[in-house]
Backbone as CSV, one residue per row, in Angstrom:
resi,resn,N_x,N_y,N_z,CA_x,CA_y,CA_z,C_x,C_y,C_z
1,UNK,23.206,11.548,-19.263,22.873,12.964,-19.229,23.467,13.727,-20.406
2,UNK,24.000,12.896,-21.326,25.420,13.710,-21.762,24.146,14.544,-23.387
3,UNK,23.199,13.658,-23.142,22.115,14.071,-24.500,21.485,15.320,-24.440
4,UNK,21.170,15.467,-22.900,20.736,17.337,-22.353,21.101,17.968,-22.862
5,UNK,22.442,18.006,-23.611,23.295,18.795,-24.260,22.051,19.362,-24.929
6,UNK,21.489,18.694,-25.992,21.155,19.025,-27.157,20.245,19.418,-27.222
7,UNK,19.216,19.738,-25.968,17.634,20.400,-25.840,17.568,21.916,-25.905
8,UNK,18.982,22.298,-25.870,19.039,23.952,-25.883,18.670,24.368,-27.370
9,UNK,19.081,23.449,-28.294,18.221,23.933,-29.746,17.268,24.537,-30.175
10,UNK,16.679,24.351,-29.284,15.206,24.341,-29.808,14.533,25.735,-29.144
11,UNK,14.913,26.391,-28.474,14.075,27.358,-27.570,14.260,28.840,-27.800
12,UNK,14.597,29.562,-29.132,14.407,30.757,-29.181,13.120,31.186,-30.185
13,UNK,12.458,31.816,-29.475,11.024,31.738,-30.140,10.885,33.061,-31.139
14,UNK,10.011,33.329,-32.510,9.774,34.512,-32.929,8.595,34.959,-32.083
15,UNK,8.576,36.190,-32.835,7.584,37.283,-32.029,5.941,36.469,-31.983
16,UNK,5.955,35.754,-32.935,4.747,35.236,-33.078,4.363,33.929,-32.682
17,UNK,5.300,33.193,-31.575,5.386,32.253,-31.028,3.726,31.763,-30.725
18,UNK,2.903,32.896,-29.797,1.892,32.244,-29.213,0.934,31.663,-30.506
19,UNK,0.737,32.323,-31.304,-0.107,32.492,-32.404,0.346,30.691,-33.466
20,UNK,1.254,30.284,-33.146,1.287,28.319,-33.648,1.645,27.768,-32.864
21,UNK,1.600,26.588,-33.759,0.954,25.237,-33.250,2.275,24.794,-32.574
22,UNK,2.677,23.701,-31.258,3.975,23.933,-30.583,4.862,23.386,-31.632
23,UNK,4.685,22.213,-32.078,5.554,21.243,-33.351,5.687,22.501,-34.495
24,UNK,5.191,23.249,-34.810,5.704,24.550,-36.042,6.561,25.737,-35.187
25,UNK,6.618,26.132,-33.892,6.564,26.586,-32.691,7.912,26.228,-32.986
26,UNK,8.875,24.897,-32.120,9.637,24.293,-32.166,10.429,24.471,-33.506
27,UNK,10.028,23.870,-34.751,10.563,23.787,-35.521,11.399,25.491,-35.863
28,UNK,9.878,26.272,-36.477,11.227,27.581,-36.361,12.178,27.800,-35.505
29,UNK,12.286,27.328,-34.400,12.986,27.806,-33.305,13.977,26.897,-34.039
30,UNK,13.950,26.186,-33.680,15.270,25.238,-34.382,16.715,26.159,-34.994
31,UNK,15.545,26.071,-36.616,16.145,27.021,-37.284,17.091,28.375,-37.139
32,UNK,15.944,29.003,-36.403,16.621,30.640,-36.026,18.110,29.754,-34.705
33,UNK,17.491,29.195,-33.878,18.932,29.186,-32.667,20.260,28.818,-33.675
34,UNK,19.584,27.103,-35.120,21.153,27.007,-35.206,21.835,28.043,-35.924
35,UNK,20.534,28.784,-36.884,21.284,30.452,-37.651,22.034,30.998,-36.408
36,UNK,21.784,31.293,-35.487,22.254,32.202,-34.333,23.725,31.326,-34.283
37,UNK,23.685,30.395,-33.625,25.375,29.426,-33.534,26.156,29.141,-34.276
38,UNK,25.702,29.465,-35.876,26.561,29.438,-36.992,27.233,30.761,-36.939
39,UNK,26.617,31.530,-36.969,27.342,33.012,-37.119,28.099,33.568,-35.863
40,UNK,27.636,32.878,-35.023,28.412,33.550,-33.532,29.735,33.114,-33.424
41,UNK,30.787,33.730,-33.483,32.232,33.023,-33.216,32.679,32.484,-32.050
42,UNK,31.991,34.124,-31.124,32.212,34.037,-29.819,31.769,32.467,-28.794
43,UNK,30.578,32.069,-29.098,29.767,31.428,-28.976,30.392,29.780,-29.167
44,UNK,30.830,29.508,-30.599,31.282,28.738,-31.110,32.381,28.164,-30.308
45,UNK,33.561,28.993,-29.914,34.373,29.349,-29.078,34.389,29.039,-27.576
46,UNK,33.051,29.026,-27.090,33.332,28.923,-25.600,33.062,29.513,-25.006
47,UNK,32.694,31.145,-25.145,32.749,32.539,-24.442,31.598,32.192,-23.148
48,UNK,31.681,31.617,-22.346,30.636,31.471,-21.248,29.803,32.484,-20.946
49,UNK,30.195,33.911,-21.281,29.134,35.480,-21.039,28.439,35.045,-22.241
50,UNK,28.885,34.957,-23.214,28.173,35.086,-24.142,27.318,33.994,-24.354
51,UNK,27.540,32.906,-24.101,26.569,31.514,-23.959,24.984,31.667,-22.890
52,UNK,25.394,32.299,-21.648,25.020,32.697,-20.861,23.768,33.718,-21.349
53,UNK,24.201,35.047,-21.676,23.751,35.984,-22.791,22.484,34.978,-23.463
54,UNK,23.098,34.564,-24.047,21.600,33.763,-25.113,20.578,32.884,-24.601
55,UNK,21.265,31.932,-23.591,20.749,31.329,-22.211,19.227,31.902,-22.098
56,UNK,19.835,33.402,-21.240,18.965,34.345,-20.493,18.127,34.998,-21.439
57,UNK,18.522,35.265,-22.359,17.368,36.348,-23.366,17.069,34.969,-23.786
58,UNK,16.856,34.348,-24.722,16.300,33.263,-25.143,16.089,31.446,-24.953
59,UNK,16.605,31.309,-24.464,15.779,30.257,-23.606,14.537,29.942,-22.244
60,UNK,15.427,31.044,-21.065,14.364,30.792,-20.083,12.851,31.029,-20.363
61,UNK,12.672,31.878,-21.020,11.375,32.344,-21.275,10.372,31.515,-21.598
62,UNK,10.765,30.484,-22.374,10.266,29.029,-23.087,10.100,27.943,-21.572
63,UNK,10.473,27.856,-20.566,10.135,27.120,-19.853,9.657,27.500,-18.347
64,UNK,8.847,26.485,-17.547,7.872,27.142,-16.560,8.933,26.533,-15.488
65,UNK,9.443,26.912,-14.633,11.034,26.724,-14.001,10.106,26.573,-12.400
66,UNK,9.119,27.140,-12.652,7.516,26.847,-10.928,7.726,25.098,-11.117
67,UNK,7.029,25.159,-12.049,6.222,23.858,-12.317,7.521,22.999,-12.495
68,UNK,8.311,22.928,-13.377,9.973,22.100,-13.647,10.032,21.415,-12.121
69,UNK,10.130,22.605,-11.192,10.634,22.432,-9.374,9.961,22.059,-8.929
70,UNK,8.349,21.912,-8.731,7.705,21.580,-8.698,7.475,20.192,-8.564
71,UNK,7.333,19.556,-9.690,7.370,17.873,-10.180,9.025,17.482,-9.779
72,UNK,10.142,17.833,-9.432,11.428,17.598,-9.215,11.176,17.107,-8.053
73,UNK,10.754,17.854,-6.959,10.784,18.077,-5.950,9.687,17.333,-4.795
74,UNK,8.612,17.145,-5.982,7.300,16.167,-5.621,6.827,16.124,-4.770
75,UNK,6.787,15.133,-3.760,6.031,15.425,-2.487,6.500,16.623,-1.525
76,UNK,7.648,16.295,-1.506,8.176,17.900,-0.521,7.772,19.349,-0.665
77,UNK,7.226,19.460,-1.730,6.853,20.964,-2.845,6.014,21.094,-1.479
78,UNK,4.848,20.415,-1.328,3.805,20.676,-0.559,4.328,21.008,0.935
79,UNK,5.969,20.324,1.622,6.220,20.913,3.066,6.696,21.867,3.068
80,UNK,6.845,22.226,1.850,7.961,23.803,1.951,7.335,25.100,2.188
81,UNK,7.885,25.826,2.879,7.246,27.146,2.913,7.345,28.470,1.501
82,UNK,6.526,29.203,1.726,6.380,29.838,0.005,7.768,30.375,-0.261
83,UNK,8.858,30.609,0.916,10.265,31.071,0.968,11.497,30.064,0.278
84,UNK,11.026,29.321,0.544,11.723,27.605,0.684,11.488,27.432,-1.320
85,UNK,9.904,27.587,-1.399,9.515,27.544,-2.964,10.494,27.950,-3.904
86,UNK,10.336,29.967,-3.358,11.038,30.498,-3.855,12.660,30.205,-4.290
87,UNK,12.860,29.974,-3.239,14.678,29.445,-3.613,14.837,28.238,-4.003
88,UNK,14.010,27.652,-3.669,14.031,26.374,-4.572,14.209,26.356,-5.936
89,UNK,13.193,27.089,-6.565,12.681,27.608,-8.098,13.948,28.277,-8.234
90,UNK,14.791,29.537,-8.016,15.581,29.894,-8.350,16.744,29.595,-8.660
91,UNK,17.035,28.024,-7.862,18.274,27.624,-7.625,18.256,26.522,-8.825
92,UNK,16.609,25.659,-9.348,16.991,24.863,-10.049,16.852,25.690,-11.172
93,UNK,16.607,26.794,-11.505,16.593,27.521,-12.913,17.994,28.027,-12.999
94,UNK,18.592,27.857,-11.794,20.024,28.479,-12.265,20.807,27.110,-12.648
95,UNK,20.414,25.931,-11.399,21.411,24.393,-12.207,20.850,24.522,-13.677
96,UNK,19.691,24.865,-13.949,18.947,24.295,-15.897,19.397,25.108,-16.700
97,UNK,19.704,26.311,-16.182,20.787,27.363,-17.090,22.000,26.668,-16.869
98,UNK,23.194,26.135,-16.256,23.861,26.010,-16.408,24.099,24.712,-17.598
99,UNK,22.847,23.523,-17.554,23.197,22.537,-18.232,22.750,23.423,-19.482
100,UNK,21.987,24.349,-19.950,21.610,24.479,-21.147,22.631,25.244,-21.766
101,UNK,23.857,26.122,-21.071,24.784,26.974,-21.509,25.334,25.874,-22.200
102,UNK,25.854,24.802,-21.031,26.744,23.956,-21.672,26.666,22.939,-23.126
103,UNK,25.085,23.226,-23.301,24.410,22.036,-24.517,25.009,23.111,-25.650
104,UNK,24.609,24.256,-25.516,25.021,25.403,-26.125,26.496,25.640,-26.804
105,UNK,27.452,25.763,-25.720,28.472,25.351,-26.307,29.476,24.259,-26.865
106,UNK,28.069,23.104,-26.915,28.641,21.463,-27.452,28.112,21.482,-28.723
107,UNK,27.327,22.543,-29.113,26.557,21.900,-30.793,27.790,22.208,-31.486
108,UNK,27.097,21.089,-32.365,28.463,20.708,-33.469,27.434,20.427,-35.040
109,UNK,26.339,21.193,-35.535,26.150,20.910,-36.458,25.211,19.699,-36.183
110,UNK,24.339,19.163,-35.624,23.601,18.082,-35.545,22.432,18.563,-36.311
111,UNK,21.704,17.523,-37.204,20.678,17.983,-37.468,19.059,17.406,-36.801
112,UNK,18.778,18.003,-36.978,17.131,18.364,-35.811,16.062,18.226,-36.508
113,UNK,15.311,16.996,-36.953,14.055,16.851,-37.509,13.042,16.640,-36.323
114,UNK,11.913,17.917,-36.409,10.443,17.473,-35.228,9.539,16.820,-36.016
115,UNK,9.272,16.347,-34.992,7.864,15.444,-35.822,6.594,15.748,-35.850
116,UNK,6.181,15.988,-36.996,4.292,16.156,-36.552,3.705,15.650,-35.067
117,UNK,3.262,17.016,-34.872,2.575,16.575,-33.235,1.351,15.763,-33.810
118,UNK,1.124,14.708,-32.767,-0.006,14.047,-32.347,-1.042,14.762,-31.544
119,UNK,-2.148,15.437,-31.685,-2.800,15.963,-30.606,-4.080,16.449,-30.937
120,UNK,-4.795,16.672,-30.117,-6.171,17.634,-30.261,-5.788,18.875,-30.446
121,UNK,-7.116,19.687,-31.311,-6.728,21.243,-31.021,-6.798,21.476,-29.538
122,UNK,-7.704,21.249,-29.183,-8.530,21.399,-27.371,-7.147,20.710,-26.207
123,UNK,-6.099,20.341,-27.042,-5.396,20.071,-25.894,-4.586,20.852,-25.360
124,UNK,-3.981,20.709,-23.562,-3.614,22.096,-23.274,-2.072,21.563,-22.975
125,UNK,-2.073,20.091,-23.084,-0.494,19.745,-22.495,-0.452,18.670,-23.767
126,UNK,0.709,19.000,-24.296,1.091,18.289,-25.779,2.622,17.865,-25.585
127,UNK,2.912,16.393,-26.176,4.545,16.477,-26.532,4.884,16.829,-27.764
128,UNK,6.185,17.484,-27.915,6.713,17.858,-29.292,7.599,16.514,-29.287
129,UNK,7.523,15.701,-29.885,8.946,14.873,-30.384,9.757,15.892,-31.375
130,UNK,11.249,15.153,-31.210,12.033,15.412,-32.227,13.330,14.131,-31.990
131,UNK,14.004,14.027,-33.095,15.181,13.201,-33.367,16.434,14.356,-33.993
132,UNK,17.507,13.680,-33.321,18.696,14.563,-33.434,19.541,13.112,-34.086
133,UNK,20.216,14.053,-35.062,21.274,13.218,-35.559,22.242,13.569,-36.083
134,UNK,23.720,12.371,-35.873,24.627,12.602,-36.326,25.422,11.735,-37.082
135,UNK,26.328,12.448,-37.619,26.786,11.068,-38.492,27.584,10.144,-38.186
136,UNK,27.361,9.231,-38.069,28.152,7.895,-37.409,27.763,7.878,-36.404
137,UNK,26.707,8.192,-35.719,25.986,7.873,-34.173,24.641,7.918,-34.727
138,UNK,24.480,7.423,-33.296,22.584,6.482,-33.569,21.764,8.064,-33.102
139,UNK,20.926,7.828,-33.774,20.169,9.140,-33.667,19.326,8.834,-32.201
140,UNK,19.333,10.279,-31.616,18.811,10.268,-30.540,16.971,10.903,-29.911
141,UNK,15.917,10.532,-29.952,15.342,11.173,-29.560,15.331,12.116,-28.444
142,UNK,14.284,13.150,-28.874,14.218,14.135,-27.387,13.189,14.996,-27.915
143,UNK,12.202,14.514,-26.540,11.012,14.680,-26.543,10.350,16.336,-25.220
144,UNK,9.473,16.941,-26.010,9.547,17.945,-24.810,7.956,17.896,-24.643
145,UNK,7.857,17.795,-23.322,6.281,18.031,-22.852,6.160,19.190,-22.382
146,UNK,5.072,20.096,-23.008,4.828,21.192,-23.541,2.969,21.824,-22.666
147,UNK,3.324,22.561,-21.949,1.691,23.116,-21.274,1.353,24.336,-22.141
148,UNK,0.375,24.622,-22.588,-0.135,25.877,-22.736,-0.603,26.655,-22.017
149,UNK,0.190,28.091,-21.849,-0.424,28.898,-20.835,-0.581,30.166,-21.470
150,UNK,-1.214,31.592,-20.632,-1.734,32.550,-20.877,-0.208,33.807,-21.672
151,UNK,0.682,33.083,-21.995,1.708,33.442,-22.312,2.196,32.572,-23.141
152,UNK,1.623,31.408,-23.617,2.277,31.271,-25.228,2.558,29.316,-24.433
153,UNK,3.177,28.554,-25.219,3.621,27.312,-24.874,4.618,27.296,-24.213
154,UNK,4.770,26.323,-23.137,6.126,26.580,-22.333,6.386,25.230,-21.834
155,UNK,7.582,24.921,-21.302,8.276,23.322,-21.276,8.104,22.862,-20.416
156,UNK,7.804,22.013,-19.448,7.752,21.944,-18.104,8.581,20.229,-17.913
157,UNK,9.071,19.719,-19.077,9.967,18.243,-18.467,10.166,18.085,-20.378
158,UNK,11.939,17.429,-20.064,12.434,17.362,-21.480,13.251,15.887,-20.960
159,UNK,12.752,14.856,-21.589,12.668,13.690,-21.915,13.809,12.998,-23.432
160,UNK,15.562,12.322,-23.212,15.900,12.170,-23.787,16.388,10.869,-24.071
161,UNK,15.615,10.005,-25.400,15.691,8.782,-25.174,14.967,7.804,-24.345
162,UNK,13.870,8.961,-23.620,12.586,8.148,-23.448,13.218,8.414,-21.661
163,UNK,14.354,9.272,-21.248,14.775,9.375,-19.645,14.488,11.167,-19.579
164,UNK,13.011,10.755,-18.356,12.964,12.618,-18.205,13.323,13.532,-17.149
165,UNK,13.786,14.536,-17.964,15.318,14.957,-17.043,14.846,15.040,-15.734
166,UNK,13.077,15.412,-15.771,12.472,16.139,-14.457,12.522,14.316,-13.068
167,UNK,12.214,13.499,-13.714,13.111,12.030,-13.294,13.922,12.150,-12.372
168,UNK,15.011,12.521,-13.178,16.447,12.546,-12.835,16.704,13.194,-11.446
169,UNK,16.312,14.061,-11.594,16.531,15.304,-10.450,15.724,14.333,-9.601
170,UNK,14.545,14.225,-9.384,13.416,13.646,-8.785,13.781,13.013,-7.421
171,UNK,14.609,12.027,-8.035,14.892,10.937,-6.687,16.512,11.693,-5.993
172,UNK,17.408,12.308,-6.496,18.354,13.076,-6.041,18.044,13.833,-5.279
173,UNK,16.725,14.587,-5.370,16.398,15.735,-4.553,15.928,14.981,-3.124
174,UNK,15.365,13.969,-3.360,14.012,13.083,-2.500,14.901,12.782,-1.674
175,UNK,16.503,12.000,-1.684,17.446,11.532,-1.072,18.180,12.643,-0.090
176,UNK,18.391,13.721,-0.935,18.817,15.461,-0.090,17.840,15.823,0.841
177,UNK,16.677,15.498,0.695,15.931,15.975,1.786,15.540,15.390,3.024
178,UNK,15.674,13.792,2.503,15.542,12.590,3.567,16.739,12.962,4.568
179,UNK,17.786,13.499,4.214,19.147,13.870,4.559,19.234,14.746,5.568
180,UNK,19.024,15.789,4.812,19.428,17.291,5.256,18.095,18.197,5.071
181,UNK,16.753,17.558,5.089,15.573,18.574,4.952,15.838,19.379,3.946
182,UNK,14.423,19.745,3.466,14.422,21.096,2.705,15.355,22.210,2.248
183,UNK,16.228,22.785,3.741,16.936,23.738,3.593,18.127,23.168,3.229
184,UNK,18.653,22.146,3.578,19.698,21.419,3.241,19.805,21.348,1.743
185,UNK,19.191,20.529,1.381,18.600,20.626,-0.721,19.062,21.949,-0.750
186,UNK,18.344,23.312,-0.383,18.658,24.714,-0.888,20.411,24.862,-1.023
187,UNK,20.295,24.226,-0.137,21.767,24.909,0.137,22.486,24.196,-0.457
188,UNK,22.491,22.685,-1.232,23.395,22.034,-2.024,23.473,22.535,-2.932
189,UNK,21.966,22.703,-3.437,22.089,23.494,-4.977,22.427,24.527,-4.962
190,UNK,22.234,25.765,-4.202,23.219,27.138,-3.772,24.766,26.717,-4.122
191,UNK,24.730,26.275,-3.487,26.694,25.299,-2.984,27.120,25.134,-4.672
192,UNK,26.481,24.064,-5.168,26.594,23.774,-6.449,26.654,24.970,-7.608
193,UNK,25.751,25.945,-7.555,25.580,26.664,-8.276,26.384,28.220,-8.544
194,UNK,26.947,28.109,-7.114,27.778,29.415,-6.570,29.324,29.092,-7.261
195,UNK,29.449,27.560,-7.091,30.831,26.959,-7.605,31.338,26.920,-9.165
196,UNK,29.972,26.747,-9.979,29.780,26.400,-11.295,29.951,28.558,-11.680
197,UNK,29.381,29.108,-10.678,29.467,30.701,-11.270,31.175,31.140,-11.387
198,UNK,31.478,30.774,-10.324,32.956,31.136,-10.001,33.944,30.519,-11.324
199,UNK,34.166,29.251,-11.333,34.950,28.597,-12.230,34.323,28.919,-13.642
200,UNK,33.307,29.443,-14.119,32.793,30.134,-15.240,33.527,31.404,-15.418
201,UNK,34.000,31.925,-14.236,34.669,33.482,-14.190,36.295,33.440,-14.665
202,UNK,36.789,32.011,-14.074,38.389,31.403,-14.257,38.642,31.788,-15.590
């Protein structure tokens, strides 16, 4: 998991996001977030408000956090009630903020080449590849599968080293519910997420 770190790179979009292609899309973004983490001290530092801060204005916006919970959650999506949805969705956009704060305050200067997308114009779900690298470590892919919607391109599963995160969660959740049902799951990730707010405050 420890590669998640590094998907927060990529997701602060310009004004003109909808208007290119996701691989040119991506790439500026790149750019502008690591300009943003070079100059931030605070940031650099640790400041969890302030990690947080950039989190919320610029990342969530870039990903569909329905759909993320959605495919996590898989067959169960369909027993849940639209209440159950709801907190569902909320609770894993708050665990995906928390891993993305933390990718946030791990960059160290890696550099970020995307790769020419492969794709049709006519297509509506595209992957962006990219490779991250560092020096004296093996470069890592991380791949983002990308939907187009009535609001510009947005992420819906980020894939590192060929393991996708939406995976991961997948069978964890499947096991919580075999468990403790539906509400049970809510309430781990509540549990989880209430704990991670607090010790952020320490």
């Amino acid at each position: 998991m420890k590669y998640f770190q590094l998907l927060i790179c990529l997701f602060v979009a310009p004004a003109f996001a909808q208007e290119v292609a996701p691989d040119a899309l991506v790439r500026g973004i790149t750019q502008e977030v690591v300009s943003i983490i070079r100059q931030d001290k605070e940031i650099q530092s640790g400041n969890s408000r302030r990690i947080a801060e950039l989190v919320d204005a610029k990342v969530l916006p870039h990903f569909n956090f329905q759909r993320m919970t959605q495919l996590a959650v898989a067959v169960n999506w369909r027993k849940a009630s639209p209440e159950q949805q709801k907190s569902l969705t909320q609770e894993f956009r708050a665990l995906l903020v928390r891993t993305y704060s933390s990718a946030l305050s791990s960059y160290r200067d890696q550099a970020i080449e995307i790769k020419p997308l492969r794709a049709r114009a006519e297509d509506t779900e595209v992957t962006v590849r990219s490779e991250v690298k560092q020096k004296g470590a093996q470069a890592v892919t991380i791949d983002y599968e990308m939907e187009k919607t009535s609001s510009g391109w947005k992420v819906f599963d980020v894939k590192v080293g060929g393991v996708s995160l939406i995976t991961t969660y997948k069978e964890e959740f499947s096991n919580q519910v075999r468990d403790a049902g539906l509400d049970g799951l809510i309430k781990t990730l509540s549990g989880k997420n209430r704990q991670a707010e607090s010790r952020s405050r320490t």
